[in-house]
N, C-alpha and C positions, 0 to 999 in steps of 0.2 A: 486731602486723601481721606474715603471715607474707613470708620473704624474697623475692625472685622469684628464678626460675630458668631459665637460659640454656643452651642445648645448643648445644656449640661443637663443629666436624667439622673435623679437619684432618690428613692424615698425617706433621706433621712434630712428634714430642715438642714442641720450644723453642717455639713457637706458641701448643700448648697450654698450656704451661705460663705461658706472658706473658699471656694471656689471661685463662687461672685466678686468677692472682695478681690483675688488673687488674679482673675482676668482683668475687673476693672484699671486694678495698678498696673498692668499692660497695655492698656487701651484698647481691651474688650471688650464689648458686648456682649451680653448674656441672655439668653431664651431660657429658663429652667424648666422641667416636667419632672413629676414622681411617678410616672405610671410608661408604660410601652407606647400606649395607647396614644395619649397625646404627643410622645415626642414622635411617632410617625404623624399625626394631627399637622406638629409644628416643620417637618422637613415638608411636609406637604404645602403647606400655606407660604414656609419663607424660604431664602436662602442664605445657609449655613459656611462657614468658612474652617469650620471643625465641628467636632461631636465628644464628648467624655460623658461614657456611661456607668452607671455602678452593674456588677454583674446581677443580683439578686431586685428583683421589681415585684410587686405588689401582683402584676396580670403577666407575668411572664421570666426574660431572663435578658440579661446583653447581651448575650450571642445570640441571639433572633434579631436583638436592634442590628449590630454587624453584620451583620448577614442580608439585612433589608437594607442597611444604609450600600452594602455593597453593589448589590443585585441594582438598586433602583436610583443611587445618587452615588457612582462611582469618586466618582473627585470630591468628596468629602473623606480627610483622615479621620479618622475615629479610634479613641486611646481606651481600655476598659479600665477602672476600678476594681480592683480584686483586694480579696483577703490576706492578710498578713499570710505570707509561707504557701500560700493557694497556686504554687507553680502550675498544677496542671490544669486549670482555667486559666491561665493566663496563656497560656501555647495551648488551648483550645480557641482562646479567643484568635489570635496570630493566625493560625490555621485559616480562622473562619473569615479573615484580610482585614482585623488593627493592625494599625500600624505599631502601637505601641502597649504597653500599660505601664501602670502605676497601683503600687499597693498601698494600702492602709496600715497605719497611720501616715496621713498626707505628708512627704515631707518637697515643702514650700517651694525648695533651688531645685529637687527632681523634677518639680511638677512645672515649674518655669521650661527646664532646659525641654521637656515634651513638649512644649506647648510652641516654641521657638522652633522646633525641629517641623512640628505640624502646617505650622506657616510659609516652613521654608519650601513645604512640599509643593504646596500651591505657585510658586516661582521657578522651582527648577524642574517641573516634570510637566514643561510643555512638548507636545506630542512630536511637533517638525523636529524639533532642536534634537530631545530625545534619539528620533528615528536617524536623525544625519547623524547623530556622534556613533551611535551602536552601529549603525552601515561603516562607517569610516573603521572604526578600529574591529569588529570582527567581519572580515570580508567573508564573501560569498553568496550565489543565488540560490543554492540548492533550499529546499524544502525544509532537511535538517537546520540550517542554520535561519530563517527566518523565523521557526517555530522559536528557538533560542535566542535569537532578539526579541522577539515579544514576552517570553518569560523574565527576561533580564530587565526591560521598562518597566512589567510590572512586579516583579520584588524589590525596585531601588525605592518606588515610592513608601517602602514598609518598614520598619525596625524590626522584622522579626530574622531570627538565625536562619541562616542559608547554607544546605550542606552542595556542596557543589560538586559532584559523582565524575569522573570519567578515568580513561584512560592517561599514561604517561608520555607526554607533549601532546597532548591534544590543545591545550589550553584553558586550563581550569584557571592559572592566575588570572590570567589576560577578563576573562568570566568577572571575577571579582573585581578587581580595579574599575571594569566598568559598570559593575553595579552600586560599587562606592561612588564613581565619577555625576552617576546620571541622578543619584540621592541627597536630600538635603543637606547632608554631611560631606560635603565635596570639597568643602575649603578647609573641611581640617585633615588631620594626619590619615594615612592610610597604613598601617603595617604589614608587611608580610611578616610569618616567621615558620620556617623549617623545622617542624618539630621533630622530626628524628634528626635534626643537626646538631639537637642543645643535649650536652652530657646528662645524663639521668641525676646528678649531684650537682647541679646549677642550675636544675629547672625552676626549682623555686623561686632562686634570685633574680634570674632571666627574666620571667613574669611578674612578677610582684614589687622588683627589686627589693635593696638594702641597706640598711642603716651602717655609718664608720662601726669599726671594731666587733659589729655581730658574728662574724668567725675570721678565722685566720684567711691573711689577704684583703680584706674589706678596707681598705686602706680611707676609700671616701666614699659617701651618701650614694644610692646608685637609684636612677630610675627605670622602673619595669619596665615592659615591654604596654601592658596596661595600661599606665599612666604619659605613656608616650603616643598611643591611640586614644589620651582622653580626647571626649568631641565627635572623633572621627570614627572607623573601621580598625580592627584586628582580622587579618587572615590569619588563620592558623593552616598552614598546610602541611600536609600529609599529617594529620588528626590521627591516625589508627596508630602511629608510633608512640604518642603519648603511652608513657608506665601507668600501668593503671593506680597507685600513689597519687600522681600528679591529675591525673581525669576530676579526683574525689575535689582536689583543689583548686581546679580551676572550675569544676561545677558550683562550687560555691559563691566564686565570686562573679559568676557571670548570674545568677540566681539573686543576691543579695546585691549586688552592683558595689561593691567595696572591695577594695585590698587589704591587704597589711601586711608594707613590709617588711624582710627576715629582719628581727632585730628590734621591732617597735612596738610597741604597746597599744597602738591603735590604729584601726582601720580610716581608710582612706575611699571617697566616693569615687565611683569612676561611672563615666559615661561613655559605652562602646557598640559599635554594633558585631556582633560575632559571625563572619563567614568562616566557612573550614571547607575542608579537600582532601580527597586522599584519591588512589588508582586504587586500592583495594577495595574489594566488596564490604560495606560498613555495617551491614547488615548481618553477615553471616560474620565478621567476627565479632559484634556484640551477642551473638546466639551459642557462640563456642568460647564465650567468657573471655576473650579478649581486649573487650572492651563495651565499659559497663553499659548496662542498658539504660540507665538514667540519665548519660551523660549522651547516648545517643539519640534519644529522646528529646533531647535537649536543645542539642543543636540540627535538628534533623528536620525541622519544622517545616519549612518549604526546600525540596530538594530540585536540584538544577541537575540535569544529566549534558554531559558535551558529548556530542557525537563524534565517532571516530573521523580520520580522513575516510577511509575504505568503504565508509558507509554515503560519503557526499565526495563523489570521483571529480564529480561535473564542476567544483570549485579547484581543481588541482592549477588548472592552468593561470587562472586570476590571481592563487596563491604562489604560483611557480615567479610569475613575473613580477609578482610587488617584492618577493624576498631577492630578488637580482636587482631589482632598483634601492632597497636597501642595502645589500652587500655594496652595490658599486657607490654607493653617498657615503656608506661608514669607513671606504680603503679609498676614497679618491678615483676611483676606478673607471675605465669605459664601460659601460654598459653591454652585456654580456645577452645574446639570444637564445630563445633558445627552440632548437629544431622538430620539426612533426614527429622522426621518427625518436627523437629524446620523448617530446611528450608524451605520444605515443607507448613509450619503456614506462612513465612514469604513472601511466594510467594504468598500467598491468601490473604494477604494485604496491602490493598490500600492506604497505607504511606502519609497520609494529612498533614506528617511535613517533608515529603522528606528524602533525605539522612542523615539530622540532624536529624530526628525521629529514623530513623533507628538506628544511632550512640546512642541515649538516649537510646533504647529500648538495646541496647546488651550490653550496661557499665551498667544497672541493672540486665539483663541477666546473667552476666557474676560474679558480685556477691552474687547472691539468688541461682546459679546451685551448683549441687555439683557434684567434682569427676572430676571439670574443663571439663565437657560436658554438654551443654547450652539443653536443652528438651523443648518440647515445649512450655510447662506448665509456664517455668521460665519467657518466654517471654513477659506475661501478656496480651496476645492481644486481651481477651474476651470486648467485645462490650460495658460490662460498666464500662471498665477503664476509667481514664478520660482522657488519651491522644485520645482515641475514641471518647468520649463525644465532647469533646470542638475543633474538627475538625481543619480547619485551619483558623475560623475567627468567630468572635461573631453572624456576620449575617448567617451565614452558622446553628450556634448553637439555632439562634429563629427558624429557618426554620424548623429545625430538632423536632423544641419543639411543635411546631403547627401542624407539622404532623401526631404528637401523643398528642393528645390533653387530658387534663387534664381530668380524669373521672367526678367527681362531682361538681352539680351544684354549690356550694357554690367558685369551684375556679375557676368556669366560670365566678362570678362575679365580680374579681379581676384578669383579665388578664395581666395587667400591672406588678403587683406585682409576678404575677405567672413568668411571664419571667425576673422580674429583677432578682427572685432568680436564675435562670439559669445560666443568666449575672453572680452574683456575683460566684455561684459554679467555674463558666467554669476560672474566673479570680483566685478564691483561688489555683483552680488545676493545671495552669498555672503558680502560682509563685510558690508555692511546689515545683515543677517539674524544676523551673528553679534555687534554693534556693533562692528564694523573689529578683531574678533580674529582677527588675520592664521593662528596656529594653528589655530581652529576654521574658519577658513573653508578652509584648506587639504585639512584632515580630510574636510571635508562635499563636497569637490568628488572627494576620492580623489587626492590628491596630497599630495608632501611638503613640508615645510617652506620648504626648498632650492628646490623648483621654484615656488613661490608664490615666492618673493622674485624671481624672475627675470622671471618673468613681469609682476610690478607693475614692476618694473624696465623691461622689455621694453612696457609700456603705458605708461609714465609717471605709475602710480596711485602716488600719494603717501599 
């Protein structure tokens, strides 16, 4: 097999040389240039199996090389070189499609584990393979969702942060997993984790984990969430519930690539790549101080938007029938139809819980029908169900209540009270629906974890 070969660009001799030697002891090949000029000279003349450039050159800068190596030799990864602490050239470089970078001073195992990761790109981001896995697990033909497979092919081939935008069950996880699945990083860990699930006083440990006896409980050594995605992927979902405390914290170490956990005297390397999610606008709460703007910046690098159901109708029915051949595989089931004038019901609505609605709506479809053919009737989709009622957010549900405002003066003069009973219905019908999983129902309403507990609290739901 023959060796691969790497074109490193830098004008300081000692670089090149640390480099040369460091490829070599992998069975590299090496092309060097110190100038812009010839390392387009050399993509011109050969071909390249990676690229590592320094950012500052003699006739120009490395974000011009990325940016030509993009435009004109796509399948070449390319990692930049940056300055100690130079975060914001390193996510201009990302931006502009590295894959990764590396700062200065070299250190030797990060620059292996890039270099390993750049290789692997070359293997796992064949185009067929690619396209069969993203058709198979995000179905559908509409427009919206092809646009969305081709964005997902190409952020897997990259290491840089992925913020991933939509609505509640649209599918922002399902997004993630397959951009970790189709990336070099495929064989190692993936994590989810729920951030408004983890108590604001164990976020630390959660993340980082913890040394025996660093506070009361700590009974034994714990590993983070961090060090459990070394290798591989960290989801962080629903991001916008992070305390702002904890953003300062976890920016650092997704910055510095090191932990330390509670309780230990030194930091620990890690190797992740950071995807995150949330249903709220990320934008507009880093502008009204709810979440920092460094930390949005941060991970915000290339953003993924999921389009709603309501926006791609023409996929309801392809989706209608794979979630009834999964209901009937995961209960042993016969396999359940389902009718023109169901579908029909189902395309005239406006799905506020997304694909997860959908999915609820036909596993109780599926057994209230009889005769294993779902009608339309079954599907319950009259306007004062309460998956209708309680939309897809509590503020959605006062707005709705005001619209229609209370007939009689006597509950004119307790408005507050008139809308908490709202509040608490749209929460009862929420945990019903999710069997009192206070997480899922929190999700389904468009709230966090934190504010679900207050509010059962604030009602007296036990």
């Amino acid at each position: 097999m023959d060796n691969k070969i790497a074109l490193i660009v830098d004008d300081e001799p000692d670089i090149l040389e640390l480099l040369a030697i460091t490829l070599g002891r992998m069975n590299i090949d090496c092309q060097m240039a110190d100038t812009l000029a010839s390392a387009k000279q050399y993509l011109r003349d050969m071909r390249f199996d990676l690229c590592l450039t320094d950012m500052h050159l003699p006739d120009g800068n490395g974000i011009d090389l990325v940016t030509h190596i993009q435009g004109q030799y796509p399948d070449i990864p390319v990692a930049m070189i940056t300055a100690f602490g130079s975060i914001e050239t390193a996510i201009s470089a990302l931006k502009a499609g590295a894959f990764d970078f590396i700062s200065k001073p070299i250190e030797l195992s990060q620059l292996r584990d890039m270099i390993q990761q750049a290789l692997k790109i070359q293997l796992t981001m064949r185009e067929e393979a690619n396209q069969e896995e993203a058709d198979s697990q995000i179905l559908g033909n509409s427009k919206p969702i092809k646009v969305l497979r081709e964005q997902i092919k190409k952020v897997a081939r990259s290491q840089a942060p992925v913020y991933i935008s939509g609505e509640s069950g649209s599918g922002k996880e399902l997004a993630a997993r397959l951009i970790h699945h189709l990336g070099p990083r495929s064989n190692k860990p993936f994590v989810p984790v729920n951030c408004g699930a983890i108590p604001s006083e164990l976020m630390e440990s959660e993340f980082f984990g913890h040394k025996k006896g660093s506070f009361t409980g700590a009974i034994n050594d714990k590993q983070g969430l961090f060090q459990s995605a070394h290798g591989g992927t960290l989801f962080l979902d629903e991001v916008a519930d992070l305390p702002l405390h904890m953003q300062v914290k976890l920016l650092r170490a997704i910055q510095e690539k090191s932990v330390r956990p509670v309780g230990s005297e030194r930091e620990l390397p890690i190797d992740v790549r950071i995807l995150s999610a949330t249903h709220k606008d990320l934008n507009k709460e880093a502008n009204s101080g709810n979440f920092r703007q460094d930390m949005y910046y941060r991970i915000n690098v290339i953003e993924i938007r999921i389009p709603t159901l309501r926006t791609r109708k023409s996929d309801i029915e392809l989706l209608a029938r794979h979630c009834l051949e999964k209901i009937s595989d995961a209960n042993n089931l016969d396999l359940c139809t389902i009718s023109p004038h169901a579908l029909e019901a189902l395309n005239d609505y406006d799905f506020p819980g997304n694909v997860r609605e959908l999915e609820n709506i036909l596993e109780r479809a599926s057994t209230l029908c009889e005769h294993n053919v779902i009608e339309a009737h079954d599907l319950k989709l009259d306007s004062t169900q309460p998956a209708r009622v309680t939309g897809d957010s509590l503020q959605q549900v006062r707005a709705e209540t005001v619209e229609t405002p209370p007939e009689t003066d006597a509950q004119l003069e307790s408005l507050d009270d008139y809308l908490g009973d709202i509040e608490k219905k749209a929460i009862l019908a929420a945990l019903e629906k999710t069997r009192w999983n206070r997480t899922a129902a929190a999700e389904k309403l468009g709230i966090s974890f934190r504010q679900m507990r207050h509010r059962l609290k604030k009602f007296g739901i036990e």
